[in-house]
N, C-alpha and C positions, 0 to 999 in steps of 0.2 A: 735513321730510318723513321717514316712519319707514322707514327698510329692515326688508323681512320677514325675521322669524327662517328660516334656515333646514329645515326639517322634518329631522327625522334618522330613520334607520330603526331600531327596536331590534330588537336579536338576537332573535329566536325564541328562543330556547334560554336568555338573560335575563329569570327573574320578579324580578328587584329584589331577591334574595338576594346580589346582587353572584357567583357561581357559575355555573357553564351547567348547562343541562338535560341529561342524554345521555339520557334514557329511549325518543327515536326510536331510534335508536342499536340495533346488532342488540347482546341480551343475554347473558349467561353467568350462572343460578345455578346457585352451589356451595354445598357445604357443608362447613364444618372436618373434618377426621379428628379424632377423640378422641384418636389419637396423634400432635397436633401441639399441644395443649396447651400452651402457654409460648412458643408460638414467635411470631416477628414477622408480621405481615401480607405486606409483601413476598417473603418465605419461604414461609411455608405455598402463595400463589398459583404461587410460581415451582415450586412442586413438584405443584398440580394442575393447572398450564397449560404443563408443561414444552417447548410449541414458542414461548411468548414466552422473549426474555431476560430478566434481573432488571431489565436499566435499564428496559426497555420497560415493564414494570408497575410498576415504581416512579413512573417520568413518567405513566403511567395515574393511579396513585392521587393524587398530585400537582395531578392535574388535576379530581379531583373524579369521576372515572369508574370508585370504588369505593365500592359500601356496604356495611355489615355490618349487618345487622335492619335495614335500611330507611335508615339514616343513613349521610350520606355519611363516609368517613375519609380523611383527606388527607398522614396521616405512614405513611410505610411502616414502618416500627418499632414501629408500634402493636403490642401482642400479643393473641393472642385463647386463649381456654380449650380449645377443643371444641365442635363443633356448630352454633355460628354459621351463618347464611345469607348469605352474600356474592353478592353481583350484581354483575358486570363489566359496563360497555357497552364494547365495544372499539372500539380510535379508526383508522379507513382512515388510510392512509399519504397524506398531502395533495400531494405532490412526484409522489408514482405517480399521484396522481389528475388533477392538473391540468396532468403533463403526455401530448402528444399521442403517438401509437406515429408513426413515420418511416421509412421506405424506408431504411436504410441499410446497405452492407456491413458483414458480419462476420466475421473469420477463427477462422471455429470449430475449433479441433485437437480437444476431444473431449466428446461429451454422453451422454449416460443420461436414466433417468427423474427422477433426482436432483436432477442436476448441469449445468451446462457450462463448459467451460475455454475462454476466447478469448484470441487475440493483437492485444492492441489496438495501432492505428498513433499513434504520433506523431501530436498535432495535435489527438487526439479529445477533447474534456472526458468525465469520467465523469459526476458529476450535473448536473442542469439548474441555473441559480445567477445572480448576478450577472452581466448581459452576456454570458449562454450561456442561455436559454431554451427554446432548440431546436438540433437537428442532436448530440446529445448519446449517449452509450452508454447511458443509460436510455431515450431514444425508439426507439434503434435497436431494445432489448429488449423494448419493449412493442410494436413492427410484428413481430417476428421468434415471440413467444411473447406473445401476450394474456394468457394466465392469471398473468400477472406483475404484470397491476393488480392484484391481491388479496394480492399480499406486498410488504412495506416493499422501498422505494428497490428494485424490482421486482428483487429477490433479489440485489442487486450486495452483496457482502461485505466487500469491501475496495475501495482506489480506488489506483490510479496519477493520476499528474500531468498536463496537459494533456500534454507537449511529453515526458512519460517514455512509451515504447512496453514492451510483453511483455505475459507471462501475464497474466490474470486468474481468479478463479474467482466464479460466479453457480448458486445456487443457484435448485431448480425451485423448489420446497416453502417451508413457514414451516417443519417441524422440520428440514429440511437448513440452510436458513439459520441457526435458533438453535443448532445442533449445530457452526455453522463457524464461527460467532461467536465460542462457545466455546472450540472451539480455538484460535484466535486469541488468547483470551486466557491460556489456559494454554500458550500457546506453541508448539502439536506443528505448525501451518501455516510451514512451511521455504521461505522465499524469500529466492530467491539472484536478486543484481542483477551485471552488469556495464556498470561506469563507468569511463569516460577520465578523469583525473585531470592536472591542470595539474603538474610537475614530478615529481622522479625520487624515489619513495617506497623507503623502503630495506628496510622490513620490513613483514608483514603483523602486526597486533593487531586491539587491541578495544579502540575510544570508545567510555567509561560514562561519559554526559551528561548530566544534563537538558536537556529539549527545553522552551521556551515563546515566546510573541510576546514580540518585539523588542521592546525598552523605549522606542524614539524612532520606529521605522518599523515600522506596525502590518500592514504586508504583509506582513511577514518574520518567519521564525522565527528562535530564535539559543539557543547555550547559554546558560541563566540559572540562576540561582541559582534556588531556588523549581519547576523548570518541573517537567515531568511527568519520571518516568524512561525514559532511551530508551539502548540497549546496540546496537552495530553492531559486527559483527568483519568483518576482512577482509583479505584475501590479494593477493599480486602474481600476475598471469596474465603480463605481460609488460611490459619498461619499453624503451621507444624512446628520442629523443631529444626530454629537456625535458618527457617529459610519461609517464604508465603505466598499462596496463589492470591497473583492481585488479575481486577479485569482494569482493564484501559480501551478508552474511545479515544477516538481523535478525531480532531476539529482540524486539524493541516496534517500533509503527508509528504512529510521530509522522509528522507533516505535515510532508515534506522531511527527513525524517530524516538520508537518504544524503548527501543535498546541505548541511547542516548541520554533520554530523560531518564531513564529508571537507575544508569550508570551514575549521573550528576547526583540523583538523591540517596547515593551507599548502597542502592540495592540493586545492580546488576545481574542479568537474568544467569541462572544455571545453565551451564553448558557452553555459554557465550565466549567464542573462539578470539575474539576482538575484541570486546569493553569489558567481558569478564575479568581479567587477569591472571586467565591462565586457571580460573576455577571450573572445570568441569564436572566438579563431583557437590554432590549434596553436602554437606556437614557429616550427615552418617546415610550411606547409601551406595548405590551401583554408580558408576562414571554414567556423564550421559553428553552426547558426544554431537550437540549442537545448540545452540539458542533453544528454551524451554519456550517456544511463542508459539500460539497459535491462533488463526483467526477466528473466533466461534461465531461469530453472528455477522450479519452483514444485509442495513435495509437499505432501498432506496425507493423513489418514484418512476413506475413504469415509463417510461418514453413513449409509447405508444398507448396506452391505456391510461392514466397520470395515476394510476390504484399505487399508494402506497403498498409495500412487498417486503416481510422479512423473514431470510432464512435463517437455520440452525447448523452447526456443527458439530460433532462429536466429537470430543478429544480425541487425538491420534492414541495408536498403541502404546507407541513407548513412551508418550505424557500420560497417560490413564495407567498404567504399573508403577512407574514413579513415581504418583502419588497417592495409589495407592500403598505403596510400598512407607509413604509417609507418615500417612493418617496409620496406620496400623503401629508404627514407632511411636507420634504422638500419642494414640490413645494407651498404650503399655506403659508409657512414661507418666501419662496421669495415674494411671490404675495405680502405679509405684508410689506417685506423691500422697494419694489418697490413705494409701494402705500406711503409709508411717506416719501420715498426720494422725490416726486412728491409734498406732502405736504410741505417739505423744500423748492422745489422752488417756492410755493403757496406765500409761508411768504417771500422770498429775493427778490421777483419779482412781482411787482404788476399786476395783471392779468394773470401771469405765463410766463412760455418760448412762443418768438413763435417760431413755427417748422417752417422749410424753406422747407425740404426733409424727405421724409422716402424713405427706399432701402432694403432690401435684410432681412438678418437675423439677423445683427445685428455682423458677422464675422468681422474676417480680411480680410476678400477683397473689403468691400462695399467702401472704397475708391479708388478702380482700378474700373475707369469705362471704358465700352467699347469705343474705337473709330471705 
């Protein structure tokens, strides 16, 4: 008995060139400057379509969704003379497209015609993706602002982690977006995290690492030889017992970066489900049940306006009890060391010290006194 072949559907957009079609596709002709001459294809485009980025028409031309005189070109490097007719089909954002806009809160600190800056919580995925399909910060963005189907990954710039909370920035526009992209990549977007940090760091610096996936655990990032380059500085805010709030900026934005670098230098963040090892609890404290990261600060250069812009954020709740819940340990623990150091001079000194002077704070200056 013969089983029927299955019927398969072919692409539309498949004549049997092995290529797709884009010519439904809304179009763009152009035409070369005479003074671009010698330059590359991906070049000359990136400078008469300057609200895409260069990757993005690179992957355009890549894809077959460029031609010069009628024929398609597929290497960006290609060079053209002057004059030439180029024709873009430009490709929808498929992620923005097929996903649904969603009812959800957003804690917006501050928007324009531009711009918005939100404070994403704990807990939220930024794109739609594997086993997050929906309830996402891009459906939130497409119920909250529609005209954001019509730009990539519906103007999200950058991404925090699911379980990392703080700023964000989302652009209205495709030229605010390519403009912040931009910066991004020339480095002038200034984000400052603070992280809980598993023991007692002694000084603030700067991990120059590469960043790349794990070489046996393909969920993980780690430093490798080979990875991308990724630079994190960072400072002590305050060290409790056993563990310390450091701030970190970054200069690249690797995937887990913070949590990467802070892992390679012994101090992997509290609560951290993947580079911690399994440590979610403080040395002495309540469990706390994700990466202690948050993004507090976050400036960049208006794209519309070029005014320098920096906002703040508040520690979340349950990073603002935990360490409080810290400092309150810490300072009981001094009070304790205090109190028996006093008791050591109880027992060396009979009747104890006597005090001559008390002055000031206890600084370095209490011995300049005024004349």
């Amino acid at each position: 008995m013969k089983i029927p072949h299955k019927k398969t559907q072919k692409d539309p957009q498949d004549h049997g060139s092995g290529r797709a079609d884009y010519s439904a596709n809304p179009r763009l002709d152009l035409t070369v400057p005479a003074d671009c001459g010698g330059q590359r294809l991906d070049q000359i485009l990136a400078r008469l379509l300057p609200q895409h980025s260069r990757s993005r028409l690179q992957g355009w031309i890549r894809e077959g969704r460029v031609d010069v005189a009628g024929a398609a070109l597929t290497e960006p490097k290609h060079k053209l003379w002057g004059g030439e007719k180029i024709g873009v089909a430009e490709a929808p954002d498929e992620r923005a497209e097929s996903a649904a806009a969603e009812d959800i809160p957003l804690d917006i600190v501050y928007e324009d015609e531009t711009l918005l800056v939100l404070d994403k919580p704990a807990g939220l995925v930024v794109h739609p993706g594997n086993g997050n399909w929906s309830g996402t910060l891009l459906n939130a963005l497409l119920h909250y602002l529609p005209q954001l189907h019509n730009i990539p990954r519906a103007g999200i710039v950058h991404r925090l982690d699911k379980d990392t909370s703080g700023l964000m920035v989302v652009a209205k526009t495709l030229e605010a977006q390519t403009d912040l992209v931009r910066q991004l990549q020339a480095r002038t977007v200034k984000r400052y995290y603070q992280a809980l940090v598993r023991g007692e760091v002694e000084r603030g610096g700067t991990v120059d690492e590469a960043i790349g996936r794990h070489p046996t655990q393909r969920t993980k990032m780690a430093v490798v030889r080979g990875g991308k380059p990724a630079r994190t500085h960072y400072r002590i805010v305050e060290r409790f017992i056993g563990c310390t709030l450091v701030e970190c900026s970054l200069e690249t934005g690797r995937t887990h970066q913070i949590r990467v670098h802070m892992t390679a230098l012994g101090h992997p963040l509290v609560g951290d489900p993947v580079y911690g090892g399994g440590a979610s609890r403080v040395p002495k404290g309540p469990p706390f049940h994700r990466q202690a990261l948050h993004a507090r600060r976050l400036g960049l250069v208006h794209p519309a306006t070029s005014k320098a812009m920096l906002w703040r954020s508040q520690l979340p709740e349950d990073m603002a009890e935990l360490i409080e819940i810290l400092r309150t340990e810490a300072f009981e623990a001094r009070a304790i060391a205090e109190e028996n150091a006093e008791d050591d001079w109880d027992e060396d000194l009979e009747g104890g010290p006597e005090i001559i002077y008390a002055y000031g704070d206890g600084g370095d200056d209490d011995d300049e006194l005024d004349e």
